[in-house]
N, C-alpha and C positions, 0 to 999 in steps of 0.2 A: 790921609796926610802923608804916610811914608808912600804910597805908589806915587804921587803926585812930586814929592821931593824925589822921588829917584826920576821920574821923567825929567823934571828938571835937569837935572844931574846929565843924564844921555845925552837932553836937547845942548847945554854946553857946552859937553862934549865932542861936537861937530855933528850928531845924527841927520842924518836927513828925511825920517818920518820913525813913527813908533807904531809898532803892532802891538794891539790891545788881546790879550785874550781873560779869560775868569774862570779861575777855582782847577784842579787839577782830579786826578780819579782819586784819591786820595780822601777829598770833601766830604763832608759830610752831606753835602746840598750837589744834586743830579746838576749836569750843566751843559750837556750835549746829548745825552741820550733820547729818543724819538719822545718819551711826555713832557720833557721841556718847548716849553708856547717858544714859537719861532723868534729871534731876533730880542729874545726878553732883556737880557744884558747891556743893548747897544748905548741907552741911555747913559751908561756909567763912560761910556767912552765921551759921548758927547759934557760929560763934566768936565773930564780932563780938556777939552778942548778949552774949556773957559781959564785954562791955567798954562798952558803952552802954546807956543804960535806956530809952532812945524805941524804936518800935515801928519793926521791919526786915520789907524786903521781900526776897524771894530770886527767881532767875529763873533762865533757861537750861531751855530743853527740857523745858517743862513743860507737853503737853500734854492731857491725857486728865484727869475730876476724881479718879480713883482716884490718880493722882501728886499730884498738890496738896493732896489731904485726908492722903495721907501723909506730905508735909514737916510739916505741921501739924501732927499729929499726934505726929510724933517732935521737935518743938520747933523743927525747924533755921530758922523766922521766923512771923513773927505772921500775915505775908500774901502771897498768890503774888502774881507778875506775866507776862502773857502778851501777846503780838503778833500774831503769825504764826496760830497758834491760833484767833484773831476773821476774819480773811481767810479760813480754811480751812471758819467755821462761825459767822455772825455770832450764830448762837442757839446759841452753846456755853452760857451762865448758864443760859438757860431751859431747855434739856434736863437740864444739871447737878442745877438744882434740880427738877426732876420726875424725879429717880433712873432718866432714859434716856439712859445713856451710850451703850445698843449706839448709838445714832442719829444718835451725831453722826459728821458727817464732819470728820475726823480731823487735821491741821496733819502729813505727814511727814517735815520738814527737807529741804525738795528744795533750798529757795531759787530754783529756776528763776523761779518769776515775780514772785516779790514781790522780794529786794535784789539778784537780777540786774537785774531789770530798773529798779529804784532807780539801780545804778551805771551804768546804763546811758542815765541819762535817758529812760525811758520810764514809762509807767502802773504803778505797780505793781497787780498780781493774785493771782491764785494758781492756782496747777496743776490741784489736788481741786476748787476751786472757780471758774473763769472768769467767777462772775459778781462775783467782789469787783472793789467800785471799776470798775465797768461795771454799775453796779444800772440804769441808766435808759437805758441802749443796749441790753441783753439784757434784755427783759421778755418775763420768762414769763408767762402769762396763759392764764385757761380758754379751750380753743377754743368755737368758733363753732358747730363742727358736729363730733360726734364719729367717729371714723375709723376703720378698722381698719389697723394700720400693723404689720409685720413689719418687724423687727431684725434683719441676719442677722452675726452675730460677739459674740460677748460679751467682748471685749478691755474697754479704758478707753473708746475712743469709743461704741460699742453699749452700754455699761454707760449712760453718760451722757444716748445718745437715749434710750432705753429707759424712764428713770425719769423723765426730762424730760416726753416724750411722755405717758406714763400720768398725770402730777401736770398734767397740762392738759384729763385727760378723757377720753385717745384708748384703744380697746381694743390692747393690743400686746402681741407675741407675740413673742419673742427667741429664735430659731433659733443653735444652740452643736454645734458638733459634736464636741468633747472632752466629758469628765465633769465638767468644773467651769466655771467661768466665771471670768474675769481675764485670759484672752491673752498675749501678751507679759509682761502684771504679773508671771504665775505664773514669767515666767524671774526677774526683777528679783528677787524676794522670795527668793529663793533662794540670794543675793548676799548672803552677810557683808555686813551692815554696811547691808543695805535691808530690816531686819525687820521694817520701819513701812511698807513696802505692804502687809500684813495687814491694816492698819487698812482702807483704802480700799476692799479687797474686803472684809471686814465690813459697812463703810460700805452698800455697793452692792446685797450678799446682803440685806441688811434691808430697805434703799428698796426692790429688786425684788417683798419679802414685802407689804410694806404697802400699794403700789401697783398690785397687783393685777394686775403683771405676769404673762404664762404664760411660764414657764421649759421651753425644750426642750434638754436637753442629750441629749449624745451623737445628734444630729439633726444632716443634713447638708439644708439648704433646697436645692427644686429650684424651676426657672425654671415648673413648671407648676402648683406650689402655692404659691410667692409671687405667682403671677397673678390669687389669688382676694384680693388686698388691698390697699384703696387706694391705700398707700403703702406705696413699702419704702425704708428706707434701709439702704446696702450698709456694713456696718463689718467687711468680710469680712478685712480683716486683712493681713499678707505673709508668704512663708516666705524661709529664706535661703537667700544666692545663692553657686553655687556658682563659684569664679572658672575661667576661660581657663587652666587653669597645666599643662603636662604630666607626666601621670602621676597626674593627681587623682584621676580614676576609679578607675584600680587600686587607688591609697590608699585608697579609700572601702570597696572591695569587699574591703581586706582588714585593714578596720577599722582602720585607721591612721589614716584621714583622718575625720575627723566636724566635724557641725555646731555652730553656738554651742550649740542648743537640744538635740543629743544631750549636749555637754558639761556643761551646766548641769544637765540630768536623769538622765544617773549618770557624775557625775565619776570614779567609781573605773573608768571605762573609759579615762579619760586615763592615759596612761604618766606616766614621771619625766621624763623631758625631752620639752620641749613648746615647739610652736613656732603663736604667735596669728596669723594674718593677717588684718591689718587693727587700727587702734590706736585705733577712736573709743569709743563710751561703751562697745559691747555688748563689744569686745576688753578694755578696762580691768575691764570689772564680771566676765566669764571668767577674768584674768590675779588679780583679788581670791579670788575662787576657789580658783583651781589654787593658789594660796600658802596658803592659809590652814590655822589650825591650830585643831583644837577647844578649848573654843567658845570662842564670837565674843563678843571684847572687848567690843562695843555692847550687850551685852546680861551683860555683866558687869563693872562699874564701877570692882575691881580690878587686872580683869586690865587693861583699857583707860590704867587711869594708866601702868600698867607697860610697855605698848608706848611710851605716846607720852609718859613722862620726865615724867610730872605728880606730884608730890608734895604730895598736898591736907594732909599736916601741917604745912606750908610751916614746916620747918625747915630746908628749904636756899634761898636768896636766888628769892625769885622764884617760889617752890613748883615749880622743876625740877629734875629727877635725870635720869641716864642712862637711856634709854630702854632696855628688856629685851625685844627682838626675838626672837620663839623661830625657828627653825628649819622654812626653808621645805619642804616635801613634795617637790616641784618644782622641778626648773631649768625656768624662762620664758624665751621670747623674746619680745618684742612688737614684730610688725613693721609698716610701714607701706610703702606707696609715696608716697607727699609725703614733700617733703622738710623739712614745715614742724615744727616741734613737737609727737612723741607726745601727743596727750591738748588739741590749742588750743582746738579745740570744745566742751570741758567748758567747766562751767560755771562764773563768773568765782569768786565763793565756796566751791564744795567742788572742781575741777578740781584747783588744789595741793595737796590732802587726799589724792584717789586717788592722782597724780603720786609724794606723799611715802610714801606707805603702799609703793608698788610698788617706791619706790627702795630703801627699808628693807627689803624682801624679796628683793633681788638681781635682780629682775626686771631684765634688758634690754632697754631701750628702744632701737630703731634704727628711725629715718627713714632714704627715700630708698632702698628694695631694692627689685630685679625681682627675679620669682620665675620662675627659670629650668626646675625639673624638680622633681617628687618621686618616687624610689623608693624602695626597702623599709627605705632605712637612715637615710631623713631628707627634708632640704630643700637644693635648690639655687638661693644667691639670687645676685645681683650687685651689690655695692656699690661706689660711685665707679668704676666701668668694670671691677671684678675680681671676679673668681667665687670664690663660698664655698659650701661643704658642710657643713652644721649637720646633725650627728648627732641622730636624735629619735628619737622613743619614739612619739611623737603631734604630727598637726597639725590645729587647731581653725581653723574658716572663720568669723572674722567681717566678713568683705569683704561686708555689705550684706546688702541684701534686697530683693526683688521684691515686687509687689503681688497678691493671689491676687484675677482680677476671670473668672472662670471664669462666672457669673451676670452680666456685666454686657451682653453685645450679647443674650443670648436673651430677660433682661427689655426693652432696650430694642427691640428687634424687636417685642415684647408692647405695645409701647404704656403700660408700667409708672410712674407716677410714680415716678421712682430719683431718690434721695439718695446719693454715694458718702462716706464719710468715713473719718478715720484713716489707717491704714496704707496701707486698700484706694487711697483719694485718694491719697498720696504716700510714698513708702515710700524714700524716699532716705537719710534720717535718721530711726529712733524717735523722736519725739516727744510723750509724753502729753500736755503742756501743749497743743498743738495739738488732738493727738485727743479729749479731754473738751473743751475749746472746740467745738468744729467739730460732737463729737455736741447740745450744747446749744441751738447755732445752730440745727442741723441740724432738732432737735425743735419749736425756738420757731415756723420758719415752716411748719411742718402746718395 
């Protein structure tokens, strides 16, 4: 009633349309970040239509033109509004309107570089895109002399030189040794609630078609046929690391113990009690996971009110209701060694999102364990100077990862123009937002 009396109020006023937006970071309820279901909000604009005659705009998570010709379409406002979406693909209109949607790259609610880095007092960016807002520090430009450059990883940063590289001229070759290309992504996307990495490797499947990139998948590049090219840049990627803890090997060998990247590619190998070591992004996006119940609220509008207590009839104060948390699959544990805050490293805008999602699941969070032993009946940690025995089913390794640089002293021994980026450069923390910068970079100075 009082949003509705103040449109009033504006419309009086003289306005000549009103922008709708819902809830600020502040909310308790998520409302733009990537596991919010696209365009969820729009309906609440189209109420306000029934109560004002000037023309209304709607927003929230509206990225791609098949959403926004949809609001439209079903009346919920006269005109979209979008943000994030223009950083992600300053030519979203013009593809829009030449009916080539596959081609844009895609906005998927990371918030990583643009209103983190906003609260952060820094430039804001964007993830997908490193050159937003850096248009005239990162110039891409035809090269000089055309090159032949081999790629070796098709994660985000080799996705990134790759297309880079070839839209400047260069002949390039993107060596993959899986059957798909995406890397690391292909874990992420397989994350309740990160459906919108699909986009980005859509995005990238397409630039690599047009660009006239050569895709080799299921190819393992060697040091003596990456020698036949002028340049390589190494986006060879990292695998995960396995920790110092006694009794890991056994657990491994007797299927107890598995990796994040086993865990995330056939969960149904995880037990009911499960125990994560290590609490940063890849432990939280596993612990999202192991809770989760089919399907995934982001991608279904109603069920998502219903976890997170939204009632878009806003017939109770404030359009909140009691949140309807089903029943987790999973006892979790989520453990760390810091002692500082499960989860501080996320990121400033969706990090209390994960945090709350996992509280609501039961999940336990504990800072501050050594991990003392595992055998066949669990985990033994130490907390504040005293030993415990967590009964498990399963225990998932997300304690990091190592960098796979297995090609880097035989090219350099070769004399090889090397590039290293991504994961292979630094593998201490996943970072796309780095590894597409760094492949961009990486490509500019060939």
């Amino acid at each position: 009633e009082e949003v509705v009396a103040l449109g009033k109020a504006i419309e009086a006023a003289g306005a000549s349309l009103i922008n709708t937006g819902i809830g600020w970071h502040e909310a308790r309820v998520p409302t733009i970040v990537t596991s919010v279901p696209r365009a969820v909000f729009t309906g609440l604009t189209q109420r306000m239509k029934q109560e004002l005659s000037l023309p209304l705009i709607t927003t929230n998570r509206i990225n791609m033109p098949e959403i926004a010709e949809s609001v439209l379409a079903e009346g919920h406002a006269d005109m979209v509004s979008m943000a994030r979406p223009f950083l992600a693909d300053p030519q979203w209109v013009s593809k829009a309107r030449a009916d080539d949607a596959v081609i844009i790259n895609t906005c998927i609610a990371c918030n990583q570089a643009c209103l983190d880095h906003t609260f952060q007092m820094k430039l804001t960016s964007c993830l997908v895109n490193p050159r937003a807002c850096h248009e005239t520090e990162m110039v891409i430009e035809p090269a000089r002399h055309e090159r032949r450059v081999a790629v070796v990883g098709a994660g985000p940063a080799g996705l990134s030189a790759a297309v880079t590289a070839a839209e400047r001229g260069h002949e390039v070759v993107l060596f993959e040794a899986q059957s798909e290309v995406g890397g690391q992504f292909n874990f992420a996307r397989r994350i309740p609630g990160k459906e919108e990495f699909d986009e980005t490797l859509r995005y990238f499947n397409e630039k690599l078609m047009r660009c006239g990139v050569e895709v080799r998948l299921n190819t393992r590049a060697t040091a003596e046929k990456l020698a036949e090219f002028d340049a390589v840049i190494l986006a060879s990627g990292v695998k995960a690391r396995t920790p110092d803890i006694e009794g890991v090997e056994a657990g491994i060998e007797r299927g107890q113990v598995l990796s994040y990247a086993e865990a995330i590619s056939a969960p149904e190998r995880v037990g009911r009690r499960v125990a994560l070591i290590g609490a940063g992004g890849i432990g939280f996006d596993v612990a999202e996971l192991m809770t989760h119940v089919e399907p995934s609220p982001s991608l279904d509008g109603e069920l998502w009110c219903e976890e997170w207590g939204v009632d878009l009839s806003v017939s109770t104060p404030g359009g909140l209701k009691a949140p309807v948390v089903p029943q987790a699959p999973r006892e979790v544990w989520l453990l760390q060694r810091k002692t500082s805050k499960p989860g501080k490293g996320l990121g400033k805008t969706t990090g209390w999102v994960h945090r709350a999602t996992l509280k609501q699941r039961g999940v336990k969070m504990v800072a501050g364990c050594e991990y003392r032993s595992i055998d066949s009946e669990g985990l033994t940690v130490s907390l504040n100077g005293e030993e415990q025995h967590l009964a498990l089913d399963s225990i998932v390794l997300c304690a990091g990862q190592d960098s796979v640089l297995e090609l880097k002293a035989p090219l350099e021994a070769a004399g090889v123009e090397l590039h290293i980026i991504g994961g292979a450069d630094k593998a201490a923390e996943l970072d796309a937002k780095r590894a597409i910068a760094q492949g961009t970079m990486a490509a500019a100075a060939l």
